[in-house]
N, C-alpha and C positions, 0 to 999 in steps of 0.2 A: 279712125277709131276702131278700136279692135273686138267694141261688141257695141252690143245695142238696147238698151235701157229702157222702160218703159216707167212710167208714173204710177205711185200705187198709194191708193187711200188710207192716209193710215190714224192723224189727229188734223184735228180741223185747223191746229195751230201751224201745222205745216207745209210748204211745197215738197213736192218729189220728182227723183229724176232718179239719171241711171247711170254707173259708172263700174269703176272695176276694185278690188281689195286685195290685202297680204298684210300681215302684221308679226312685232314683234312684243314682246310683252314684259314690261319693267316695270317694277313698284317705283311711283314716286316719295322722296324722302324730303320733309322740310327741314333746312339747316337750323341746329337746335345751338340757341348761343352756352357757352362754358358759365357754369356754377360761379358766381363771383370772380372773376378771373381777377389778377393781384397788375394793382397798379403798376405800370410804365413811365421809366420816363418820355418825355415826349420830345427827339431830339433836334425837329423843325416845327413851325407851326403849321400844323396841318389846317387845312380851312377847304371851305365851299362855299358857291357865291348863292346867290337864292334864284327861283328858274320857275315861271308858270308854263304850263301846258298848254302848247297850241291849241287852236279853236279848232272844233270838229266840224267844220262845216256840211258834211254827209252823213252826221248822227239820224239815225232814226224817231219820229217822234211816235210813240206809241203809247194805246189806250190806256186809260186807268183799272186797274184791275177790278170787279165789282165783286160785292160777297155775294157767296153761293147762293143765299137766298134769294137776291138781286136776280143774278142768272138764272135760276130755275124758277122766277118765278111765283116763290113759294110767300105768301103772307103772313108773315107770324103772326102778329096780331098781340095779345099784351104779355111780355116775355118773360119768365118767371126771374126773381132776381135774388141775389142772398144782399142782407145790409150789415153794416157795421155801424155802429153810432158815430155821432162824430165827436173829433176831439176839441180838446179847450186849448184854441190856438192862441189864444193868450199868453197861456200856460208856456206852449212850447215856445213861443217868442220871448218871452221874461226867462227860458231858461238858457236859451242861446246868449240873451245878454248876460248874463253871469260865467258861461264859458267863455265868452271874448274877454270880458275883465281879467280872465282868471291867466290867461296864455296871449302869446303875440304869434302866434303859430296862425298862417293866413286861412284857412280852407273853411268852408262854408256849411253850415247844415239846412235843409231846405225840407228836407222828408224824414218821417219815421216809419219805419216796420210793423207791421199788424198782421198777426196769426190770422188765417180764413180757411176754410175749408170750402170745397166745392165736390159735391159727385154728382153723379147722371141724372139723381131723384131729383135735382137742384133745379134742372133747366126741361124744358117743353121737348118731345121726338116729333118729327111729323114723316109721315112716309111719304115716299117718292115713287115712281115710276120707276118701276126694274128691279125692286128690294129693295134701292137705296135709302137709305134715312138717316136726317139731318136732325142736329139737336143744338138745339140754342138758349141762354142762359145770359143772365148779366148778374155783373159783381158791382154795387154801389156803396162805397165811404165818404160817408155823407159827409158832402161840405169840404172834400179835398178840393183843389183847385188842379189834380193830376193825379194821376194813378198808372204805377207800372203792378204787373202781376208776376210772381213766379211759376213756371210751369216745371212740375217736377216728373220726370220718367217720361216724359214727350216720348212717343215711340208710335208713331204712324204706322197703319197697313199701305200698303200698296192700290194707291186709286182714293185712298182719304187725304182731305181737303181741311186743313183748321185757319181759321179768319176771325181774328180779334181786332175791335176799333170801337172810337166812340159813337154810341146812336148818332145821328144827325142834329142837329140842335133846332130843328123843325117841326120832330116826333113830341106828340104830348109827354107830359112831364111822367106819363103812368109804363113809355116807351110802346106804344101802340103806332099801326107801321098802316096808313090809311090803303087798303086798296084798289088796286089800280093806279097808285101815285106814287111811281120809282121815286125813291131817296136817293139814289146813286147822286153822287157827290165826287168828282175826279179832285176836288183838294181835299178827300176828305184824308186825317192819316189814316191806314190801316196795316198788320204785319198779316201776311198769309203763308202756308208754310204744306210742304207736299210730301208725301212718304220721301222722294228720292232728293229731299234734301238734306247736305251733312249735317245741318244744326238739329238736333235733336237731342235726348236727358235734359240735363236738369239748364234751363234758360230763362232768364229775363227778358222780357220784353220793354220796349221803347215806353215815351209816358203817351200817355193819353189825354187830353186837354179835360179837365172837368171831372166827379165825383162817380159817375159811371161809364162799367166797360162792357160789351157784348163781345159774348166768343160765341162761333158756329160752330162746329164739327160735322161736317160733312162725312158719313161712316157708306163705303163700298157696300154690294147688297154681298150676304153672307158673313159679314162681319160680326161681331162679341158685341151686346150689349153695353158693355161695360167702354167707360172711356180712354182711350188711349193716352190718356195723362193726369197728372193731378195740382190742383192750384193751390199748395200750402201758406203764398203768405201775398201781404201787399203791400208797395211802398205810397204811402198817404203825402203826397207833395202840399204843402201848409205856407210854404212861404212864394210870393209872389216879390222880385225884387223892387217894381217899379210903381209895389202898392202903398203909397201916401198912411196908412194905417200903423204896417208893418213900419213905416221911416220911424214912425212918432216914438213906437214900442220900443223897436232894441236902438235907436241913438246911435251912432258912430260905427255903429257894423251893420249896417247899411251905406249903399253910396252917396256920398252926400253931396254939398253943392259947388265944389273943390275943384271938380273932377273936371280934363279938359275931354270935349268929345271929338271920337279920333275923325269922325267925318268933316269938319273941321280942318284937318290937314291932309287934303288929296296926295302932297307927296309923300304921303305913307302909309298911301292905300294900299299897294301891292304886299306889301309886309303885314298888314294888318288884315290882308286876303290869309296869311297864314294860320293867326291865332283864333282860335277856338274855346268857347266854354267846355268843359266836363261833367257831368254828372254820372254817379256811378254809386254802387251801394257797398258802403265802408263797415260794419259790423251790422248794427240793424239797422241804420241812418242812411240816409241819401244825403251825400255829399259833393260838394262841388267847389271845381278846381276850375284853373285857367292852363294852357298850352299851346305848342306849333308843330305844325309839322316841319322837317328835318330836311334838307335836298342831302340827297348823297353824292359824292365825289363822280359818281357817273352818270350824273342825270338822270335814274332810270325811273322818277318817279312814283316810286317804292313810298306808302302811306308812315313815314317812320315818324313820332308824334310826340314828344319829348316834353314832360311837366315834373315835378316836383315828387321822390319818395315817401314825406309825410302825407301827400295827400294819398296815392295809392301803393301797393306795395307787392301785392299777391296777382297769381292767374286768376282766381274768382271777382275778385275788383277788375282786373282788366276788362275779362270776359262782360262785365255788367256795363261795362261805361257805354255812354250814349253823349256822342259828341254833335254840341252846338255852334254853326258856320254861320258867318254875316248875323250875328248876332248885333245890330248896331243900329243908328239913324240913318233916315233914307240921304238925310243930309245936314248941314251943320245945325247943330243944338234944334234941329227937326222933332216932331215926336217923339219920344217913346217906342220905340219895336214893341213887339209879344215874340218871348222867346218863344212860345208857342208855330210862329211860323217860321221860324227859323229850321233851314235845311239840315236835317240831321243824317247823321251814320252811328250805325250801334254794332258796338263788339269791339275786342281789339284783342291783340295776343300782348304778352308780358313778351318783351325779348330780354331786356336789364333794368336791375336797380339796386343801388347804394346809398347809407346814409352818409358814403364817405363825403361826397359833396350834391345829396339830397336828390338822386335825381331820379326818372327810373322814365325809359323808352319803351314806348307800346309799338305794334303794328296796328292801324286800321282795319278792323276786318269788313268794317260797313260802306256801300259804296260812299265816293265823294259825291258831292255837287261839282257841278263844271265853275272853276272862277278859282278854284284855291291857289294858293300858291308856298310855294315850298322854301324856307328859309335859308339863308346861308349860314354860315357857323367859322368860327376860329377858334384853335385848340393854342393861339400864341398868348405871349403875357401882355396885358393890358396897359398900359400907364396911368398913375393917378392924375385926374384930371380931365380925363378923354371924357368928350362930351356924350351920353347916351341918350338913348329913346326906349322905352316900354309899352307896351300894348297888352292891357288886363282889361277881367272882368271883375270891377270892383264889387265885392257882395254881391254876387251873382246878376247884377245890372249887365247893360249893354254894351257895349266895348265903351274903352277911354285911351288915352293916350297921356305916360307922361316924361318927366324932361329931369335932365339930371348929370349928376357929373360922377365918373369912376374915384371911388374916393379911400383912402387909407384905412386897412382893413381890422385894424386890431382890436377894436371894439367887438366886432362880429366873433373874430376867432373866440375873444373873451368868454362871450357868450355862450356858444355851443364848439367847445374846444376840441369833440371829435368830430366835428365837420370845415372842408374846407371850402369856407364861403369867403363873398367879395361883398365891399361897402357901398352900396349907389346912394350918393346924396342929392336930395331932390331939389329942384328952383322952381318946378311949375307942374305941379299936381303929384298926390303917395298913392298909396296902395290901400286896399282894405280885403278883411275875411273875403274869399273868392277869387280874390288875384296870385293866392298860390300857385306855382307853377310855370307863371307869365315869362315869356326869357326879356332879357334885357340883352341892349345891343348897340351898339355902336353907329354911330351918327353918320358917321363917314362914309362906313362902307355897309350898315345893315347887318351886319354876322352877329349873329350871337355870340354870348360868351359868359353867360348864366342864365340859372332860372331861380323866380322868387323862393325862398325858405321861409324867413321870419322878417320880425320888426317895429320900430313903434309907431310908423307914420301914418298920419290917417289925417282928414279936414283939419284943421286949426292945430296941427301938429307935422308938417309939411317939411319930415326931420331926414331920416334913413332908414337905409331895407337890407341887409343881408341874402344874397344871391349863391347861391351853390358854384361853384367854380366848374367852368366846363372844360377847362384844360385840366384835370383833375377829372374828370366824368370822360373825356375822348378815349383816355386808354383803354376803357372797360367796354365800350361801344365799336371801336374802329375800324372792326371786324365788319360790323353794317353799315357804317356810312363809306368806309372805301372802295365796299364789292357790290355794293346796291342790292336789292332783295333777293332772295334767292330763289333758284330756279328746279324745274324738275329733271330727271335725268331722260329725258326722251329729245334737252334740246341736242347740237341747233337745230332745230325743226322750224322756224321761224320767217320760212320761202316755200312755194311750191318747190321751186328746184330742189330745197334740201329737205322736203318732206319725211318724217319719219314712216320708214316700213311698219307697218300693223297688219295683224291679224286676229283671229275670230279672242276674246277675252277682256277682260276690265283690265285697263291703266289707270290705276288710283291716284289723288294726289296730283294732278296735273297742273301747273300752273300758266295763265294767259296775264298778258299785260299789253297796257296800253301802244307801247314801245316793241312790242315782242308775239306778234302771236302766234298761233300754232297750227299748224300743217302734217297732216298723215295720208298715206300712200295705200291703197287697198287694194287688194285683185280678187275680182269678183270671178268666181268660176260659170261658165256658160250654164244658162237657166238656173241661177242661183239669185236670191236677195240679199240685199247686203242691209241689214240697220245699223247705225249709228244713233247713241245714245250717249250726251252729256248732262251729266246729275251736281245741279250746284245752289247754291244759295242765290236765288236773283239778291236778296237784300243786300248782299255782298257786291253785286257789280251783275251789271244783266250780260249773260254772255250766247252768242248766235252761231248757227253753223252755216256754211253756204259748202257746199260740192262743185265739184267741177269734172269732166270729163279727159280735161288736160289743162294743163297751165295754159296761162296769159289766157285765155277764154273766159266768155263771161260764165257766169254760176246758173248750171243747169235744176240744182235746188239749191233750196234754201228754208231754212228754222228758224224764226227770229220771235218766238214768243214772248209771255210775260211772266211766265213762272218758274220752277225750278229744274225744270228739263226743256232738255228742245233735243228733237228726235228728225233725222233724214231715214228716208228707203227708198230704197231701186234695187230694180229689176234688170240681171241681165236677161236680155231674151235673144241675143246674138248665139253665133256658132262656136265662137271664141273666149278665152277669158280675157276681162277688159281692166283696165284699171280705175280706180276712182281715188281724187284727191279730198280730203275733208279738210276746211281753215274751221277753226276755234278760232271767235275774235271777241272782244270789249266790245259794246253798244255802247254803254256808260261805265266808270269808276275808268280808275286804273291798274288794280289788280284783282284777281281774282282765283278760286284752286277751285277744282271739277275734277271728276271722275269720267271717263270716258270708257263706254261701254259697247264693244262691236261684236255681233251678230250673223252668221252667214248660213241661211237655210235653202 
């Protein structure tokens, strides 16, 4: 080794060691897809088979993260809270049933929008040790059954800490926090979010189970009074699918007793690992779709999530969506789930959408759960008759499964004569409001080859569904399922051997993937430190650094925390300059974009 390193104290969250650096310095750039690009014909049938992700068996399992108050400590005691009245869910149930009579259009409404304000006078400060002061506050709409919050201008300092979740369902009902009797809760959900993370301006958060939400703010000492964001509005989730009240009220848009449950049939589990509920915020509604994710032509794993353009359409819908995994029974006609613990990801990028045959492709931006699995697809023509399979969320219930046959389409064209859909007729369970999106697919071989649009079938109506044409949707996508996600311009870096050269500056935009991850080269000049700094969304995909000395060597440090950076430092204290290699990897998800930030003092 050509210097020699020493360990330096730098976050409690990390090891350190010592190595050497040099770098080169490239903006990364996300491949941006073409403005409605003009249909193709399609002159083989292009396809992909469907592909889950091997088992990690060396994953890390790490702590649950606790809120700041948790960690320092600090006992709030009775939290000051802003309320809303609650609404007349009657009301909004009788008016859903009059929108369903009114359209055969599938998508779901489950929440409304309600204006709130929040500032600093709102919520309790308490001070800290060292300057620092934390300020906590809850938002309560009474009688939701869920609550997401808007956060508008998010704009963190440097060393501020924000932590939104539900109280405990243990705390008195007034939210007093007994002490000396940690709440901490590792199921409980919570979003936490750090100056050096990219999500910041104007965001949605996940829902929250229940009528109230508590945010911290953790403010650095020297910081502004004043809070670094503002909470203009909230979505009031009212409708519970699985709740007996809600069946009796709207009738037939609801799931009813029709419906087959896909646990039920084991050999179409792996495909039905695919499909996912949607919820996302459509004008001032919370709305909810059904979808899959997409395998691409190269297997690379790439979160590509393919539902219906009636249900969303824009970047601000994408950006909102919060997607629902194993949303299902533990086993056949078993209880009931709570969508509630169902594994979620929130966020996702627009890449395409058309009403030419109804469809529109996100990117995941939230991490996965481990289990999903990626669909196959065919861009060839169909034959009437070919037996299919569907996997929806009928009315925003728990998965179902139903059965059907490719069926002659003229009735569909008839209907929405500027889109081009396909007719599935059913033999053993339809669709209802919330299975928008759902793809159908082929019995045979599992590919896709549409997603639900419209229809009249529902319980005691077990007729047809009009499907958006996905050889007719391949041209305008092909571009991403053939080349698989894209990449940043610092690969191949994806080996020690083929490490990228760097030196002291930010490389933005970096991407790691499960399949791929990243490797840089550094030479550290004698009696010089080197830091290394990656800034990313854990929510996104938890990503860790390890160093090394030299290839094929074990990792003389390593970062592997739980928040939105993970930071190495070493000391050369040799005669020499030495070099040091940095891996950027996945802990969890399969994709993820970081900023990589290096340092040499």
């Amino acid at each position: 080794m050509n210097g020699v390193f020493t360990r330096q104290h730098f976050t409690g969250r990390i090891l350190l060691a010592a190595l050497g650096i040099g770098a080169v310095l490239t903006s990364g750039v996300w491949a941006q897809p073409a403005a409605r690009p003009v249909v193709e014909e399609v002159s083989a049938p292009a396809e992909a088979f469907g592909a889950s992700l091997p088992a990690r068996p060396d994953k890390a399992l790490k702590p649950a993260i606790p809120t700041p108050s948790e960690r320092l400590g600090v006992a709030l005691g009775a939290v000051p809270s802003v309320r809303l009245a609650p609404l007349d869910r009657d009301s909004l149930l009788e008016q859903d049933a009059v929108r369903g009579r009114m359209g055969a259009v599938k998508a779901l409404r489950y929440g409304v929008g309600r204006d709130v304000a929040v500032t600093n006078v709102d919520g309790q400060w308490y001070d800290l040790a060292g300057g620092a002061r934390l300020w906590a506050a809850e938002i309560v709409s009474t009688d939701a059954l869920g609550v997401r919050l808007h956060f508008k201008d998010l704009r963190l300092p440097r060393g501020a800490e924000l932590a939104v979740y539900s109280p405990s369902a243990s705390d008195p009902e007034n939210g007093l926090i007994k002490t000396g009797s940690p709440r901490f809760d590792p199921e409980r959900y919570m979003e936490r979010y750090e100056a050096s993370s990219p999500r910041q301006g104007d965001i949605w958060t996940g829902t929250f189970v229940g009528d109230r939400v508590r945010i911290e703010y953790l403010a650095p000492a020297g910081s502004s009074e004043e809070l670094p964001f503002n909470v203009n509005n909230l979505q009031h989730l009212y409708l519970d699918p699985v709740d007996k009240v809600a069946r009796s009220l709207v009738g037939d848009k609801v799931a009813g007793p029709c419906h087959n449950d896909v646990s039920c049939f084991p050999e179409w589990a792996n495909l039905a690992a695919a499909v996912s509920g949607i919820g996302f915020i459509g004008g001032s509604d919370s709305l909810f779709c059904t979808g899959q994710l997409l395998n691409a032509q190269k297997t690379d794993f790439t979160p590509y999530w393919l539902t219906a353009n009636h249900c969303l359409e824009t970047a601000g819908e994408a950006n909102s969506a919060e997607f629902y995994w194993f949303y299902q029974s533990a086993s056949c006609n078993g209880a009931p789930p709570s969508v509630a613990n169902s594994p979620r990801s929130l966020g996702a990028s627009l890449l395409a959408t058309s009403t030419a045959s109804d469809f529109t492709l996100l990117m995941v931006n939230g991490a996965l759960p481990d289990g999903v699995f990626w669909s196959g697809w065919t861009a060839g023509n169909i034959p009437d008759g070919a037996p299919i399979v569907a996997i929806h969320h009928p009315a925003g219930d728990y998965k179902r499964i139903s059965f059907g046959q490719k069926g002659e389409s003229s009735a569909c064209l008839a209907s929405r004569p500027s889109t081009n859909t396909t007719r599935i007729n059913w033999t053993d369970g339809p669709t209802e409001p919330g299975s928008s999106g759902s793809g159908v697919f082929l019995q045979s071989t599992g590919q896709l080859f549409g997603q639900l649009f419209f229809g009249p079938s529902a319980c005691g109506n077990e007729s047809f569904d009009c499907y958006g044409t996905f050889s007719v949707t391949y041209p305008r996508i092909k571009n991403f399922l053939q080349k698989g996600g894209s990449d940043d311009n610092s690969e191949q870096n994806d080996t020690c051997a083929r490490a990228k050269n760097t030196r002291a500056g930010t490389l933005n935009g970096r991407v790691v993937k499960v399949v791929d991850s990243d490797w840089y080269k550094i030479t550290v000049p004698k009696g010089k430190t080197l830091t290394v700094r990656a800034q990313f969304s854990n929510n996104n995909g938890d990503i860790d650094l390890a160093g090394y000395a030299a290839c094929n060597k074990d990792a003389v440090a390593t970062s592997t925390g739980t928040g939105d950076e993970e930071v190495l430092q070493v000391q050369n204290v040799g005669n020499k300059n030495a070099i040091f290699f940095v891996n950027a990897y996945l802990d969890s998800d399969t994709r993820n974009e970081y900023n990589l930030i290096v340092s040499i003092n």
